[in-house]
ChimeraX commands (.cxc) that place a marker at each C-alpha (Angstrom):
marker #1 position -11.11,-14.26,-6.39 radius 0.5
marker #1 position -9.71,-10.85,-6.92 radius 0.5
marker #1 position -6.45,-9.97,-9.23 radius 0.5
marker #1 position -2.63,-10.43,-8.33 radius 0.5
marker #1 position -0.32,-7.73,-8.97 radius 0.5
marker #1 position 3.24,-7.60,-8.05 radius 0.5
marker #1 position 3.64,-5.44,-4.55 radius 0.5
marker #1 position 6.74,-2.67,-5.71 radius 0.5
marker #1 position 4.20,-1.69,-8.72 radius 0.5
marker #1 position 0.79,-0.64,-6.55 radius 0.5
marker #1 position 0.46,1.66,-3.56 radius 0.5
marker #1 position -1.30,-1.29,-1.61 radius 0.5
marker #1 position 1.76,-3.32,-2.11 radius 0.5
marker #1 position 4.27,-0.73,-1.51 radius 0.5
marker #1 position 2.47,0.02,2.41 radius 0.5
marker #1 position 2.79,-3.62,3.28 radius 0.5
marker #1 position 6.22,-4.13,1.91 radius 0.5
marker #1 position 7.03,-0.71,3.79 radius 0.5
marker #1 position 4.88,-0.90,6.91 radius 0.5
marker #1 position 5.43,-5.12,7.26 radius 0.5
marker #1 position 7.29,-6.62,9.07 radius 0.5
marker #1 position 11.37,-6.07,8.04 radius 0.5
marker #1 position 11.96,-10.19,7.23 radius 0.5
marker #1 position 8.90,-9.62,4.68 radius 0.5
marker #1 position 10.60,-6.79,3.16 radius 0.5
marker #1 position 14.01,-8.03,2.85 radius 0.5
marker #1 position 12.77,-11.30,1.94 radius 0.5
marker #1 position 10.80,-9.82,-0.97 radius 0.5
marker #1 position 13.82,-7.54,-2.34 radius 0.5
marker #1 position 15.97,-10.75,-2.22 radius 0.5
marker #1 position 14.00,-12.87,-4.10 radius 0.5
marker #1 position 12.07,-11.07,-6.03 radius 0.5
marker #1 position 12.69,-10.43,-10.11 radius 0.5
marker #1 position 10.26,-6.23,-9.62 radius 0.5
marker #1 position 9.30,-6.42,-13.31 radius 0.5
marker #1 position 9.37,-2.62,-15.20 radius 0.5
marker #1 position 5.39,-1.96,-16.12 radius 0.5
marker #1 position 6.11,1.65,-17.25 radius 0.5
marker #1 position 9.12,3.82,-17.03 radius 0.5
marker #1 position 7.48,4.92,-13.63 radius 0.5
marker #1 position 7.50,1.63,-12.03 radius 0.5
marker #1 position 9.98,1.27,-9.25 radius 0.5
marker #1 position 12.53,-2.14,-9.38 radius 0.5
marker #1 position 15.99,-0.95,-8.21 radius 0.5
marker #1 position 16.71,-1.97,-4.84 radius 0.5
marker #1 position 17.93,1.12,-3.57 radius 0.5
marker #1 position 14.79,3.26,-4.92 radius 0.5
marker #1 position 12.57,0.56,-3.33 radius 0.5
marker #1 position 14.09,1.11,-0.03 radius 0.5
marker #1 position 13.96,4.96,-0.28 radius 0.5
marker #1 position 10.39,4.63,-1.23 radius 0.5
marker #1 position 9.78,2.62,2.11 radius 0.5
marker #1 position 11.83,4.95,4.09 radius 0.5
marker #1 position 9.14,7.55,2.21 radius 0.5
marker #1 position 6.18,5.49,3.52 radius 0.5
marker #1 position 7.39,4.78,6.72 radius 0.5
marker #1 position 7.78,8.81,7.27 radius 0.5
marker #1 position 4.57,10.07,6.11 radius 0.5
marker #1 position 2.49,6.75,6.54 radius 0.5
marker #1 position 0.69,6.16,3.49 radius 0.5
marker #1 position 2.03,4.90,-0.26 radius 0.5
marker #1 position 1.20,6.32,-3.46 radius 0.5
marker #1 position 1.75,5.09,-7.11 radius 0.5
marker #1 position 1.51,7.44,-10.02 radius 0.5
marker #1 position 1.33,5.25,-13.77 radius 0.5
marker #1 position 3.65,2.47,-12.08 radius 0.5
marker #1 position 1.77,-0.77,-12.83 radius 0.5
marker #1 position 0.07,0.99,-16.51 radius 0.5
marker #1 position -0.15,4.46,-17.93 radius 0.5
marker #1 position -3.11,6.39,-16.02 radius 0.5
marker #1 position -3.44,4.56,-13.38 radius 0.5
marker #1 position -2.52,6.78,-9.78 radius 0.5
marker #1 position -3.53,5.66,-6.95 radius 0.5
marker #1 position -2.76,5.62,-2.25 radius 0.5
marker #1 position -2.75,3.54,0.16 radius 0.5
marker #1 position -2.61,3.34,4.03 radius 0.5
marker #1 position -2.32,0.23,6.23 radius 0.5
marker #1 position -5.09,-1.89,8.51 radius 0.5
marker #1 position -3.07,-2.11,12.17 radius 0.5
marker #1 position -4.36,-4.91,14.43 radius 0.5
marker #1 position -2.60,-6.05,17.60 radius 0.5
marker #1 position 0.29,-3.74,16.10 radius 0.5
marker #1 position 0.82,-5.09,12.94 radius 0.5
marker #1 position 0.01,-4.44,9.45 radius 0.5
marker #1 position -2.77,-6.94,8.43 radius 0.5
marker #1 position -4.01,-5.36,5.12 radius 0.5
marker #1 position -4.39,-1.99,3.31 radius 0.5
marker #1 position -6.86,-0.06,1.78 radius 0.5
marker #1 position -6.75,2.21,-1.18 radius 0.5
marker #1 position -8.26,4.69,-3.65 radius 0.5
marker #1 position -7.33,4.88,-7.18 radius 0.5
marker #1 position -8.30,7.07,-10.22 radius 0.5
marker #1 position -7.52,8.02,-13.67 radius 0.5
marker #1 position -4.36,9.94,-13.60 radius 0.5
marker #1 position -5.69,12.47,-16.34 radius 0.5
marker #1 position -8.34,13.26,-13.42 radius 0.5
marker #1 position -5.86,14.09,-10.63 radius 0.5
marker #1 position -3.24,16.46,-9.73 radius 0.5
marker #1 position -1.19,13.99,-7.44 radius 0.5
marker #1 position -1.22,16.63,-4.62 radius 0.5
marker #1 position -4.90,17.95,-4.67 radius 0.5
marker #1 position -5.56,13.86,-5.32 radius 0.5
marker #1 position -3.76,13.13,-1.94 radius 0.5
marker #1 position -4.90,16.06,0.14 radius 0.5
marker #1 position -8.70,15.18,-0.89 radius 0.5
marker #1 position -8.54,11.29,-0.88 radius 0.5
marker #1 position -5.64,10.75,2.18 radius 0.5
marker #1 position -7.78,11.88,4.98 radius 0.5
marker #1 position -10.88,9.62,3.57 radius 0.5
marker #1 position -9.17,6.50,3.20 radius 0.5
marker #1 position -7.45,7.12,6.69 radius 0.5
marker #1 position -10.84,7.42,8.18 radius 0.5
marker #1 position -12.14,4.03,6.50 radius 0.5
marker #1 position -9.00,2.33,7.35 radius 0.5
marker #1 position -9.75,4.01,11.24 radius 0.5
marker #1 position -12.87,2.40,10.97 radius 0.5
marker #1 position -11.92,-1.34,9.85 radius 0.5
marker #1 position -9.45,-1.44,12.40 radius 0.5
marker #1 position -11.97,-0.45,15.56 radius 0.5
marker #1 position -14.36,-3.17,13.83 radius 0.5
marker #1 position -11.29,-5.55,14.21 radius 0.5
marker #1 position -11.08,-4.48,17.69 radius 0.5
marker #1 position -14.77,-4.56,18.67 radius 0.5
marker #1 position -15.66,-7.95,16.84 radius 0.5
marker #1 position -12.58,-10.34,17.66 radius 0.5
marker #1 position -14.14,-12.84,15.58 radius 0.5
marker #1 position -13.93,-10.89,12.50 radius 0.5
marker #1 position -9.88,-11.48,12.99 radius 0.5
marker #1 position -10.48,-15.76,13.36 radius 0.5
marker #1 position -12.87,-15.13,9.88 radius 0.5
marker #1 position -9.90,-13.04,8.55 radius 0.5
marker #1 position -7.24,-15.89,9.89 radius 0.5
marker #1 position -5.36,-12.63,11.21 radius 0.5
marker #1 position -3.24,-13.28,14.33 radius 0.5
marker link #1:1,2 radius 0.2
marker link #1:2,3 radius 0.2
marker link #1:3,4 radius 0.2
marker link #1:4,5 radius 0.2
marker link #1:5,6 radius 0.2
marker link #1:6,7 radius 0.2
marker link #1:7,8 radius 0.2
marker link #1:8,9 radius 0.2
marker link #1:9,10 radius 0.2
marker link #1:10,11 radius 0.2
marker link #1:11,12 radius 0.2
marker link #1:12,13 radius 0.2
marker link #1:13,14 radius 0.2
marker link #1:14,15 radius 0.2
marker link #1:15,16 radius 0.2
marker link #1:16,17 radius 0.2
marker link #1:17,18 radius 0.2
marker link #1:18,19 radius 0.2
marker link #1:19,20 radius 0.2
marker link #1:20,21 radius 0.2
marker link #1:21,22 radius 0.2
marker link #1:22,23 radius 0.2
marker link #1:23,24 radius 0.2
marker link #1:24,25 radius 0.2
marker link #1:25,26 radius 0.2
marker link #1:26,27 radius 0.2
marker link #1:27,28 radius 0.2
marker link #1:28,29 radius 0.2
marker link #1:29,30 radius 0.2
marker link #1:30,31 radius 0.2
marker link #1:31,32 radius 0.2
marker link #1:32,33 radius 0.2
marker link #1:33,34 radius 0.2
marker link #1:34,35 radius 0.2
marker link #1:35,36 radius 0.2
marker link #1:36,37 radius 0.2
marker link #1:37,38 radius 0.2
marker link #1:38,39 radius 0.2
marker link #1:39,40 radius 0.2
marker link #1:40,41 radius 0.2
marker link #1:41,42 radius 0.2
marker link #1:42,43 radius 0.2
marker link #1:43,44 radius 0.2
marker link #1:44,45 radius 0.2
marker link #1:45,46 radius 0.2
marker link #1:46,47 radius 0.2
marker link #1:47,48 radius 0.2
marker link #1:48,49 radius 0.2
marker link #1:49,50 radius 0.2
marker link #1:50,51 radius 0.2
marker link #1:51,52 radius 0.2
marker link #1:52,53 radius 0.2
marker link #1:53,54 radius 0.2
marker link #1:54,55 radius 0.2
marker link #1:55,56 radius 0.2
marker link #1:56,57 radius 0.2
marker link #1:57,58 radius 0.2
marker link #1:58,59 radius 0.2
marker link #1:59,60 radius 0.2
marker link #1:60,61 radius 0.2
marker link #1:61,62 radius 0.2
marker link #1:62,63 radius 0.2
marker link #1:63,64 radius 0.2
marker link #1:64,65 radius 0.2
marker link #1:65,66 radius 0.2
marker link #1:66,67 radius 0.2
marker link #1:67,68 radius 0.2
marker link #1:68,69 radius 0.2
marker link #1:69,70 radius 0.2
marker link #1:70,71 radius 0.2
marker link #1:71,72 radius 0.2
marker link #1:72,73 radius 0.2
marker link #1:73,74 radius 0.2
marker link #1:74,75 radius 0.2
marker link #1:75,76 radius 0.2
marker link #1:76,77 radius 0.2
marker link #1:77,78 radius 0.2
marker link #1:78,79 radius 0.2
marker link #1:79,80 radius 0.2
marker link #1:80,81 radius 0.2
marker link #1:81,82 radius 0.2
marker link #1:82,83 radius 0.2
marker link #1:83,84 radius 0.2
marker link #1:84,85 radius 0.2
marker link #1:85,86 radius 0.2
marker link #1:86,87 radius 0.2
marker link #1:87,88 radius 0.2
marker link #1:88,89 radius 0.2
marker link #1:89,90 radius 0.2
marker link #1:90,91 radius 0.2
marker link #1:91,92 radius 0.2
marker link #1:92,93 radius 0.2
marker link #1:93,94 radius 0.2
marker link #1:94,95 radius 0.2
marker link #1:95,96 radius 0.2
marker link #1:96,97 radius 0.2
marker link #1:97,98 radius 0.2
marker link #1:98,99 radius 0.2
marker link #1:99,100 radius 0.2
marker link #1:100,101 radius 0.2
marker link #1:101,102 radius 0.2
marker link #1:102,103 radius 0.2
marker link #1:103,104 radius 0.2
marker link #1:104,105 radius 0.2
marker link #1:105,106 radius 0.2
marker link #1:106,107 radius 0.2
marker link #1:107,108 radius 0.2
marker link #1:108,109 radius 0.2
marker link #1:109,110 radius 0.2
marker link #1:110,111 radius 0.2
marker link #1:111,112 radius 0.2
marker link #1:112,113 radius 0.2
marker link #1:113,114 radius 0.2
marker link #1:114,115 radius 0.2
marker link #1:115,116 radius 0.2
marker link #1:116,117 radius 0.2
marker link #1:117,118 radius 0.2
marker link #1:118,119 radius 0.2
marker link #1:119,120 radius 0.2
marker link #1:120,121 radius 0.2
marker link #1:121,122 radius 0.2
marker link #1:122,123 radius 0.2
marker link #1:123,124 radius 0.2
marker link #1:124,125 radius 0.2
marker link #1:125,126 radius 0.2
marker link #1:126,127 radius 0.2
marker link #1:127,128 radius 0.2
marker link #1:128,129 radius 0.2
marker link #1:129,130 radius 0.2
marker link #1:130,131 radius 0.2
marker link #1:131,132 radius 0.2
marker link #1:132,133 radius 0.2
marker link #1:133,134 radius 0.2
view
């Protein structure tokens, strides 16, 4: 179930390529082919790695008309057992938001749901065997 997009186009995508593990990372800019959706959309090596140097700093990823025109959207990571296991976002029409007043009003909400998966993960261990994370 559920739709695949490729990871440098989305903020979900960019959090776990920046906040996964470093083999992940390197493994995905070597192999591979970051299609252009937009002129927006990140492929170049280098601006993917500044972009996770970005993410790593401030701790959350944002996309602004990357994978389609009006389309913006953040995203912060699940930690269990100190790793990134997923990530959670918030998207909306980019005609609707100002990408700063969208990020100081949505960041602090999905940091607070993503707060609250991860002390579920943490108070139910079975919900990480259901999840098959390690």
């Amino acid at each position: 179930p559920g739709t695949l997009f490729p990871l440098h186009a989305t903020s979900l995508g960019k959090v776990l390529l920046a906040l996964g593990s470093d083999e992940a990372f390197e493994d995905y800019l070597a192999t591979s082919t970051r299609e252009s959706f937009t002129p927006n959309t990140i492929t170049s090596e280098a601006a993917l790695r500044g972009e996770a140097a970005l993410i790593r700093q401030q701790g959350y990823a944002s996309a602004r008309d990357e994978l389609d025109h009006g389309i913006t959207s953040l995203a912060v990571p699940i930690n269990h057992g100190g790793d990134v296991v997923a990530a959670i976002n918030c998207s909306t029409a980019t005609s609707r938001a100002v990408s700063e007043d969208f990020i100081a009003t949505r960041l602090p909400r999905v940091q607070e749901a993503a707060a609250h998966i991860e002390r579920a993960l943490r108070h139910y261990p079975t919900l990480s065997n259901v999840l098959k994370i390690r």
